[in-house]
Each structure stands twice: as structure tokens, then as C-alpha cells.
C-alpha positions, 0 to 999 in steps of 0.5 A, spaced: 500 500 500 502 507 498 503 512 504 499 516 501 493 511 501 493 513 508 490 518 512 496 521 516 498 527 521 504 529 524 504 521 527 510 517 525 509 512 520 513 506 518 514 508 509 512 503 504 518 499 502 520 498 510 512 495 511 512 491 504 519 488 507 517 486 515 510 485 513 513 479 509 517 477 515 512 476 520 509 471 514 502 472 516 499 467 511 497 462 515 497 467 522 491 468 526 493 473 531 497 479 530 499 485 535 503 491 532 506 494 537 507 503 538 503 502 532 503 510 531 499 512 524 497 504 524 500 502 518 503 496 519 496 494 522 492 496 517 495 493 511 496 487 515 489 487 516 487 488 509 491 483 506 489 478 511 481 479 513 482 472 516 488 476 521 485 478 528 489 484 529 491 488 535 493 494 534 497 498 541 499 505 541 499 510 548 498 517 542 491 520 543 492 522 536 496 516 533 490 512 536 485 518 532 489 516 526 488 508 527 480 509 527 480 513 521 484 508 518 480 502 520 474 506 518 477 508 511 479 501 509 473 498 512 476 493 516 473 489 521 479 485 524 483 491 527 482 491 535 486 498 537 487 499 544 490 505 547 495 503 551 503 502 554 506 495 552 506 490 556 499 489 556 495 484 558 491 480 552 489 473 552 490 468 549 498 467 544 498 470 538 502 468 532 506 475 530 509 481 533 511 487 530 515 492 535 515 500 531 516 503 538 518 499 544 517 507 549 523 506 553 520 498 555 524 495 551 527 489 555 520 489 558 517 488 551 521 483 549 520 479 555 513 480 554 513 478 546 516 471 548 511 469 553 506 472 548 508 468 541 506 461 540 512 457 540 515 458 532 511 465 532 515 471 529 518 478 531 520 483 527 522 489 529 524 496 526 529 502 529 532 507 526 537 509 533 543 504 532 544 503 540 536 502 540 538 496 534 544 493 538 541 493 544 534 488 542 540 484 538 543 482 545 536 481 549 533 476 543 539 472 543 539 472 551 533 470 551 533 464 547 529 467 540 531 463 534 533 464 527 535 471 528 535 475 521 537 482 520 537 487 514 538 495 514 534 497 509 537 504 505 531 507 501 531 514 497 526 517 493 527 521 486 526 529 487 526 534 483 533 540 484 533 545 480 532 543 473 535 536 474 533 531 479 536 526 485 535 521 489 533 524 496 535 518 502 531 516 507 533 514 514 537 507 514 531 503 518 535 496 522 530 490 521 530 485 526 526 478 524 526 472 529 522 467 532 520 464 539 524 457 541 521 452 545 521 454 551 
């Protein structure tokens, strides 16, 4: 999906290619439960949710205005498997799920970790994105503490094409870490 499908303000939104690339990591296919952490503009849940209506997703933000973009997202793409909950991970949800997506861990990163692996189903996928290199080399080390598996890691450098005077360039956009893995056994 474009970004400019969707409906935005001054909330953060994860950019297209960055979604097109966790999207496909959290393999989504054959899932049934999906939480998307620090959700911000929504836009990792609301494509997930679209391409996957039999996906139950739970969308977690604190932002009163990330959480008023969500609904107008939700409500533009009518969908009906997008559950938005105004609050600061860790919460508590019943039940496992099947994937996560970290887009913002608000200083509870070890917390969210711990959380996450109680929360997925033994194989359930983690994908997370950072832009703060501390942030990145901080979750490498916890995952690999706390026991998750087939750890992936990607940078993913994406530039646009603008105009410059009368010619053009290719403007970059912030270097995004991309961090996929899944649960062990416990």
C-alpha cells in the first residue's frame, strides 16, 4: 500500500518499502493473531489487516492522536479485524498470538521483549524496526539472551527521486535496522 493511501498527521509512520519488507517477515499467511506494537499512524496494522481479513489484529499505541489516526484508518479501509487499544506495552491480552511487530518499544524495551516471548506461540515471529543504532544493538543482545531463534537482520537504505533545480536526485531516507526472529521452545 502507498503512504499516501493513508490518512496521516504529524504521527510517525513506518514508509512503504520498510512495511512491504517486515510485513513479509512476520509471514502472516497462515497467522491468526497479530499485535503491532507503538503502532503510531497504524500502518503496519492496517495493511496487515487488509491483506489478511482472516488476521485478528491488535493494534497498541499510548498517542491520543496516533490512536485518532488508527480509527480513521480502520474506518477508511473498512476493516473489521483491527482491535486498537490505547495503551503502554506490556499489556495484558489473552490468549498467544502468532506475530509481533515492535515500531516503538517507549523506553520498555527489555520489558517488551520479555513480554513478546511469553506472548508468541512457540515458532511465532518478531520483527522489529529502529532507526537509533544503540536502540538496534541493544534488542540484538536481549533476543539472543533470551533464547529467540533464527535471528535475521537487514538495514534497509531507501531514497526517493526529487526534483533540484532543473535536474533531479535521489533524496535518502533514514537507514531503518530490521530485526526478524522467532520464539524457541521454551
Amino acid at each position: 500500500m502507498k503512504n499516501s493511501e493513508f490518512i496521516t498527521g504529524k504521527v510517525p509512520i513506518t514508509k512503504e518499502e520498510v512495511r512491504a519488507v517486515s510485513i513479509i517477515k512476520l509471514d502472516l499467511a497462515n497467522a491468526k493473531r497479530f499485535i503491532d506494537v507503538g503502532a503510531g499512524t497504524g500502518s503496519v496494522s492496517i495493511e496487515a489487516a487488509y491483506h489478511y481479513p482472516n488476521l485478528e489484529v491488535i493494534s497498541i499505541e499510548r498517542n491520543d492522536d496516533a490512536i485518532d489516526l488508527i480509527n480513521k484508518n480502520v474506518e477508511k479501509f473498512e476493516l473489521d479485524n483491527v482491535e486498537v487499544i490505547k495503551a503502554y506495552a506490556p499489556i495484558d491480552i489473552e490468549g498467544k498470538v502468532d506475530a509481533i511487530f515492535l515500531g516503538g518499544t517507549g523506553n520498555k524495551l527489555e520489558e517488551i521483549l520479555i513480554w513478546s516471548k511469553d506472548m508468541l506461540v512457540e515458532g511465532g515471529r518478531l520483527v522489529a524496526n529502529f532507526i537509533i543504532v544503540d536502540t538496534f544493538n541493544e534488542t540484538l543482545r536481549l533476543l539472543r539472551e533470551y533464547g529467540f531463534e533464527n535471528i535475521d537482520v537487514s538495514v534497509l537504505n531507501v531514497a526517493k527521486l526529487e526534483k533540484l533545480g532543473r535536474g533531479e536526485y535521489f533524496k535518502p531516507l533514514n537507514p531503518i535496522y530490521i530485526i526478524s526472529c522467532k520464539k524457541g521452545r521454551d
